[in-house]
ZAVEX-966858 format. One record per residue: residue in three letters; z, x, y of N, C-alpha, C in turn. Coordinates in pm, whole numbers, plus 50000, padded with zeros to 5 digits. Layout:
REM residues N
ALAZXYZXYZXY
...
END
This chain:
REM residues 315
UNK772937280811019771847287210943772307288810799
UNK771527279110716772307278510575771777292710448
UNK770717296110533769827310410436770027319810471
UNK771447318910596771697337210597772067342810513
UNK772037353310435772177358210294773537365610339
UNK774657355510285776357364410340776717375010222
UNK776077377610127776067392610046775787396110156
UNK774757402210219773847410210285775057414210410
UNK775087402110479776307403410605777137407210584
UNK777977409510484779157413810429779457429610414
UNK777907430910337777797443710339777957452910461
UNK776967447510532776587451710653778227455510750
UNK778687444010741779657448410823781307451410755
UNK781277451910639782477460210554781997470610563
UNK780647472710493780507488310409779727498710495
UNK778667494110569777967500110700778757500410831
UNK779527490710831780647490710971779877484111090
UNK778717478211080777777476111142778517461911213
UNK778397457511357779177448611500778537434811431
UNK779157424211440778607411611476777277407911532
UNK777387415011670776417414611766775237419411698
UNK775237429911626773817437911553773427428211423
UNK774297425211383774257417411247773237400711320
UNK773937398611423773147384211475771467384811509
UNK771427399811576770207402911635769317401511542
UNK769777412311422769327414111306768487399511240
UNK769267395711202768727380811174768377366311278
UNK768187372111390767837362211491768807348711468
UNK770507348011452770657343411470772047342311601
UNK773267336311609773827338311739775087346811670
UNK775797352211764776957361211716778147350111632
UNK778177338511668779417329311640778967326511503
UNK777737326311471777497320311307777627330311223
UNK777097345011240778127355011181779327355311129
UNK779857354211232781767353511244781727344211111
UNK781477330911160781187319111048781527323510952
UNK780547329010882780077331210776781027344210670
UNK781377348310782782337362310767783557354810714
UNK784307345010831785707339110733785697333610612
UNK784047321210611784057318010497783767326410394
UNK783467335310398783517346210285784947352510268
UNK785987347410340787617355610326787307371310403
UNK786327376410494786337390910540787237391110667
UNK788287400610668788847405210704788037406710890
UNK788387404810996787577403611048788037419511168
UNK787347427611226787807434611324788087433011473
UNK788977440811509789627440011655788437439311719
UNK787887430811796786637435811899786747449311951
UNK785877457911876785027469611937786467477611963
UNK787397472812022788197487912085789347499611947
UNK789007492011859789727496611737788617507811631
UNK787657503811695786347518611647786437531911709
UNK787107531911862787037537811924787037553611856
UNK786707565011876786997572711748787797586311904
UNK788667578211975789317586212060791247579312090
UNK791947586612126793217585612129793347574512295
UNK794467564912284794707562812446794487575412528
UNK795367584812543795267596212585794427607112623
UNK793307602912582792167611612613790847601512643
UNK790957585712649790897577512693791367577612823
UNK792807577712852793087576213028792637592113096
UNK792307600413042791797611813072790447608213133
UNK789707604913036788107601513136788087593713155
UNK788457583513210788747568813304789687570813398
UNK790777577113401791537575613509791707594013618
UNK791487597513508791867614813569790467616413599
UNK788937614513516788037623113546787227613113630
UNK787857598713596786697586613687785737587613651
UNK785107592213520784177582913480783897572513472
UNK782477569513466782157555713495781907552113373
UNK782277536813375782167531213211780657531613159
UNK780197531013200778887537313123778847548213042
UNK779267563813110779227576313125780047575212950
UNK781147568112965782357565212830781697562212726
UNK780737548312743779957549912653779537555812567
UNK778787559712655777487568812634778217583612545
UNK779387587112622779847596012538780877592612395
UNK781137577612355781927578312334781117571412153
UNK779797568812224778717557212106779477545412082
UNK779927537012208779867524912182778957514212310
UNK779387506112306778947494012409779867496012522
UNK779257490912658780167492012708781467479712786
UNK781177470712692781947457412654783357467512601
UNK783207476112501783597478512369785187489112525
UNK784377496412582785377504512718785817493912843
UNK785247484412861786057471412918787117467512833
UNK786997465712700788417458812663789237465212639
UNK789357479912626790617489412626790787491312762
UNK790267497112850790557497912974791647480913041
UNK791207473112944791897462012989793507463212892
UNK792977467512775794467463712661795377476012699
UNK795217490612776795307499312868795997494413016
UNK795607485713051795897482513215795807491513299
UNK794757499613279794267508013375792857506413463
UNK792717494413493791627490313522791637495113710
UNK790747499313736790537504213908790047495314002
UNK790607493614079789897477714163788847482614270
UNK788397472614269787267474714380786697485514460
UNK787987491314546788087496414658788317510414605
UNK788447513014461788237526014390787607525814304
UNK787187518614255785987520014079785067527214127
UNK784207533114272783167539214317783727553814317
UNK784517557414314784847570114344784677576114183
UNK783917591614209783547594914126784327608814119
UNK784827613914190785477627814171787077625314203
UNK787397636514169789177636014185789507640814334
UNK790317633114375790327636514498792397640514550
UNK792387644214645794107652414702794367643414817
UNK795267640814812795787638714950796367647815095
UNK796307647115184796577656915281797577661215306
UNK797087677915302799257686415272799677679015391
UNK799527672815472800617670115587800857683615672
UNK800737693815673801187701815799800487706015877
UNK801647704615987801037698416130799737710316182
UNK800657723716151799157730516260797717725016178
UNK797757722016049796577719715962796207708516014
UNK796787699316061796427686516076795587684916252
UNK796457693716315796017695816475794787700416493
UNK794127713516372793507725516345792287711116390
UNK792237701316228791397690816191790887680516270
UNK792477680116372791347673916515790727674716603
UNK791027689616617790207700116714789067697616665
UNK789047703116562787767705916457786747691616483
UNK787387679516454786407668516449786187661816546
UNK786747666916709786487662116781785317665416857
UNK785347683416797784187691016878782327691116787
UNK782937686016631781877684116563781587675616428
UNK782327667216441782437657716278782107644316349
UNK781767635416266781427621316276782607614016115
UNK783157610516159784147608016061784317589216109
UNK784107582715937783797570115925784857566715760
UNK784657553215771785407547015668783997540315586
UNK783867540215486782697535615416782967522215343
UNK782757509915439783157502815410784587495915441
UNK784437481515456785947477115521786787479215418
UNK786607475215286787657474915185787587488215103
UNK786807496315125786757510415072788017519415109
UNK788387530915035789407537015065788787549415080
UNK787627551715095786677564415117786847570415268
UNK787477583615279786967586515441786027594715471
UNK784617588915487783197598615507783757611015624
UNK783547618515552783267631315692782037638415757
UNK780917642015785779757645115802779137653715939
UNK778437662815876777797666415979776657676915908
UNK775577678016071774567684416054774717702416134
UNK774077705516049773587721416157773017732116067
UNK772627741016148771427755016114772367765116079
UNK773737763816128774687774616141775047773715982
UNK774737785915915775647785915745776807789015772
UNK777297796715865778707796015875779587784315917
UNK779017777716007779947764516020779377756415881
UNK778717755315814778407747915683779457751215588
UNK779427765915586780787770315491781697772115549
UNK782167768915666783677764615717783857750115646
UNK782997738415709783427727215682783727723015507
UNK782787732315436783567735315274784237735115255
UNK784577745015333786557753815283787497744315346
UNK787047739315454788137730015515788797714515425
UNK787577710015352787567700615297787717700515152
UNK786827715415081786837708014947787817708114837
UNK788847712514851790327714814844790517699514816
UNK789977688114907790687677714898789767666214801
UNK788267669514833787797662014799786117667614744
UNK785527660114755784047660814691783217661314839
UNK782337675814818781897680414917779997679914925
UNK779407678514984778337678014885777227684315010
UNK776497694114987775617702315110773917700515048
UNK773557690515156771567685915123770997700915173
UNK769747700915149768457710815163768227708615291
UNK767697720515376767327725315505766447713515476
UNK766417707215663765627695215721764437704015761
UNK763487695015781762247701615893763087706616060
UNK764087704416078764537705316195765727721716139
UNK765507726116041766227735416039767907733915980
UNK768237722515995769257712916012770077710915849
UNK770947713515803771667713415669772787698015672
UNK772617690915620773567678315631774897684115548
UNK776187682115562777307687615461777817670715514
UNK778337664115360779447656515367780597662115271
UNK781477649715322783097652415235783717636615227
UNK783997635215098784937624215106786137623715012
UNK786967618315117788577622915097788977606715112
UNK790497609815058790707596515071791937591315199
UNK792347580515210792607575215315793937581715362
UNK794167593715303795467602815378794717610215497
UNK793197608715544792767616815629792387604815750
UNK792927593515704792667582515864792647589915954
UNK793877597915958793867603116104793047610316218
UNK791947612916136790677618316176789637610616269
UNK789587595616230788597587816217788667581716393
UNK789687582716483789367581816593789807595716638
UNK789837604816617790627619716657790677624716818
UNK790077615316919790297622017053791607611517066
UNK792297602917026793267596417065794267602916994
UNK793917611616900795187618816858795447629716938
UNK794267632317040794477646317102795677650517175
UNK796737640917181798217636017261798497648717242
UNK799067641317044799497646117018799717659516929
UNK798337663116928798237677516916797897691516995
UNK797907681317112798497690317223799727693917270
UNK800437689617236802137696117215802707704717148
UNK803597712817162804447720517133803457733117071
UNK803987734716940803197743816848801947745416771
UNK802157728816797800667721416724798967724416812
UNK799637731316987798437734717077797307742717046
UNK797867755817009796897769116965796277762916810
UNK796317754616736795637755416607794787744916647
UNK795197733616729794427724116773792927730916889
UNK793767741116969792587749617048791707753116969
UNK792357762416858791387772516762790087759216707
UNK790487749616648789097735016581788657732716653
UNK789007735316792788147728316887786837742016898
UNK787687751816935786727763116967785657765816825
UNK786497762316709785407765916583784507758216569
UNK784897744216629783737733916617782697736516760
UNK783077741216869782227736716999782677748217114
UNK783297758117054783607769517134782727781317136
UNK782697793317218782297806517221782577816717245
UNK783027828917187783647838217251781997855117230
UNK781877857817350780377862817359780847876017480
UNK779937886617473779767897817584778697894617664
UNK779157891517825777887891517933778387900818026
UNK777137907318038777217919418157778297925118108
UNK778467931718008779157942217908781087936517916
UNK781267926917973782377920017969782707905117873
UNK783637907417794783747894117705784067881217775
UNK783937872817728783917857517793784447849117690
UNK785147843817709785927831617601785507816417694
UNK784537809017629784357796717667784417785817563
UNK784537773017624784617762317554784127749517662
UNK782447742617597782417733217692782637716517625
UNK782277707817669782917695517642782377686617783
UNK781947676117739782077658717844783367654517912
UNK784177656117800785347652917847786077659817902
UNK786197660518053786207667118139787967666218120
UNK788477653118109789947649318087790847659417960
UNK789827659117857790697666817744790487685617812
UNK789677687717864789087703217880790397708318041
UNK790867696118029792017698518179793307697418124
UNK793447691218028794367693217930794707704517852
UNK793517713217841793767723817776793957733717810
UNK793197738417959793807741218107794637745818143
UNK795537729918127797347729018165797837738318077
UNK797237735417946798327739217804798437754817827
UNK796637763517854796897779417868797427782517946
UNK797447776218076798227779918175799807782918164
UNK800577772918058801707771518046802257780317978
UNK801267787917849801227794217750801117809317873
UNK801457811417986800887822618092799507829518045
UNK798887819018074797077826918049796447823918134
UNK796447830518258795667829318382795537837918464
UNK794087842318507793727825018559792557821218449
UNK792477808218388791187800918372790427794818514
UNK788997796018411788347785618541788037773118473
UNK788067759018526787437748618456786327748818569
UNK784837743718519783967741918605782987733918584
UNK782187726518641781357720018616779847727718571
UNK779627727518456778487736718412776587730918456
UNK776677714718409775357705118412775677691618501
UNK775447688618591775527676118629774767660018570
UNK775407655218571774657640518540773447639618586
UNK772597634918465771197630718495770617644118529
UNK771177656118556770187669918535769577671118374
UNK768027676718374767337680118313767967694018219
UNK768607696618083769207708018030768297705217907
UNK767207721117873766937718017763765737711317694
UNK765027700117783764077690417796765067677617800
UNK766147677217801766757662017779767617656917919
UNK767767648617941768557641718076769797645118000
UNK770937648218102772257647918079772607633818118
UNK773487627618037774027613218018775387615018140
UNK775617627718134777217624318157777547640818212
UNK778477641218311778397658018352779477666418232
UNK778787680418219779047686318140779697702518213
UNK781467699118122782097710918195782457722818105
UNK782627733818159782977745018089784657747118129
UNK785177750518023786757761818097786517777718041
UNK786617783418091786647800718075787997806718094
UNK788157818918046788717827918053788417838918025
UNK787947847118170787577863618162787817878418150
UNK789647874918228789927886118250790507891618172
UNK790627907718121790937912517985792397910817928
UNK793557911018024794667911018009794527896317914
UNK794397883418002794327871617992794097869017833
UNK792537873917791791787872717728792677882217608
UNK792977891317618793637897517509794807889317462
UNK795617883217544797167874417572796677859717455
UNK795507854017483794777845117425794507847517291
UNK794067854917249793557858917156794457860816983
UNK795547868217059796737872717019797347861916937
UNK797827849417040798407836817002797567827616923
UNK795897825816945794797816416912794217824116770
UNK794117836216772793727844016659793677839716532
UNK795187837316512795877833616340795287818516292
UNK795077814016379794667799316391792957796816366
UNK792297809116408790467807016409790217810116255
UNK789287802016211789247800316073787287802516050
UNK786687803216145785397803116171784837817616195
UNK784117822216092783417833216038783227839016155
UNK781987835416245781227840216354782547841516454
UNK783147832416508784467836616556785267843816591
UNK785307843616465786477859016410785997873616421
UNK784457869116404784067885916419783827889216569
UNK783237874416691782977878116761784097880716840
UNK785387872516835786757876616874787157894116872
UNK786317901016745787107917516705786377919116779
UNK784917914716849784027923216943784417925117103
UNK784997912317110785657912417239786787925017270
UNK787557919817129788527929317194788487941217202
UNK787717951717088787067965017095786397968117216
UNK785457957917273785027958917405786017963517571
UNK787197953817508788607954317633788907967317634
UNK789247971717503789997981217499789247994017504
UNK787637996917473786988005217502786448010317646
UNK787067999817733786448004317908787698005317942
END
């Protein structure tokens, strides 16, 4: 283009500071004949875009790497293109691959200790749906529904320590959705009845009892006597746990069959028979309590646990 007026361009991009790219638009012509026109005039030409930046590396790897902003977001805050946060992020080498560029919050990895970890499989065996989002994702979805605000703000506290927690609006069903996503230090969750081995051993038993009971347990007064129950399908893990109070001298429990297969509970067919284990008697129940106590982390729980025992000790 022999009538681009290179006074004009010159100006534009010495004295206004004004991009190539705007200068081409400007005159409907392409970014490369600019440039052109720019050497043959002897102008000094600029670093592509990342030398405007009007921010330090350092506060640069701050909102890209610490806060995970998204290159847009940089932009947008930063008034450039976002070509202009691709090529520092590149001259940087802090670029996030695939399997993390989606993650938008800062996330922890898991303290590792064990009763915490046992607590978590109790917990998600009796009420979490815990998934990987995606094969090459490093996301571990955690999720669940319910009416209960106290188990809503358990599963908070349990999680958001680690990660990004996020609680939807009451369903027509009454029903509150809470997710969490953490990252792949919480695998261990994601099949959690095969971990049940091993958090049924040693010390790791009572914190693993307590998640189970906070997720799918009850401790309640019938016929002015307290009752500690916990039911479950899995008739195999609920005999396991059984063994464990028994060993712990807490007996007698009863395990029992509560619903049979294909009985009507509720309006719905039972798929599969459904068992209870109990423990009634006060000594027992106080002995239980004592050891499982420090370990219950669940609001309703805890209070209905002080009711029990005021109850024992008041007859």
């Amino acid at each position: 283009m022999k009538d681009l007026p290179l006074d004009e361009i010159v100006h534009l991009y010495k004295n206004e500071k004004m991009g190539s790219g705007r200068i081409a638009k400007k005159y409907g012509c392409c970014k490369a004949t600019v440039i052109k026109r720019l050497r043959e005039a002897k102008v000094g030409l600029r670093s592509a875009g990342v030398s405007k930046l009007k921010v330090g590396d350092g506060e640069f790897r701050r909102l890209y790497a610490n806060e995970r902003m998204s290159t847009r977001k940089i932009a947008e805050k930063l008034g450039c293109g976002r070509s202009t946060v691709h090529r520092k992020i590149a001259k940087l080498g802090i670029a996030r691959d695939i399997s993390t560029s989606h993650v938008r919050y800062a996330r922890k990895p898991f303290s590792w200790d064990e009763c915490e970890k046992a607590y978590l499989i109790g917990f998600a065996i009796g009420d979490l749906r815990v998934r990987k989002v995606g094969k090459k994702s490093r996301t571990i979805k955690i999720d669940c529904g319910s009416t209960k605000e106290e188990q809503i703000a358990l599963i908070r506290n349990l999680f958001s320590k680690y990660g990004h927690v996020w609680v939807g609006k009451t369903r027509g069903d009454g029903k509150k959705q809470i997710e969490a996503f953490l990252d792949e230090s919480f695998e261990f969750l994601l099949d959690a009845r095969k971990k049940a081995g091993w958090a049924l051993r040693g010390n790791r038993f009572m914190p693993f009892l307590a998640g189970l009971v906070d997720a799918d347990g009850s401790i309640f007064i019938s016929n002015n006597k307290p009752v500690f129950s916990i039911g479950n399908y899995d008739v195999e893990l609920l005999e396991l746990l059984h063994k464990g109070i028994l060993e712990r001298g807490i007996e007698p429990t009863r395990l029992y069959m509560n619903k049979k297969k294909y009985e009507i509970a509720g309006g719905y067919m039972q798929r599969q028979h459904y068992w209870h284990l109990r423990v009634t008697k006060k000594a027992q129940l106080l002995k239980l309590f004592n050891i499982m106590g420090p370990y219950i982390r669940h609001k309703k729980r805890k209070k209905d646990m002080r009711k029990a025992v005021m109850n024992i000790r008041n007859r």
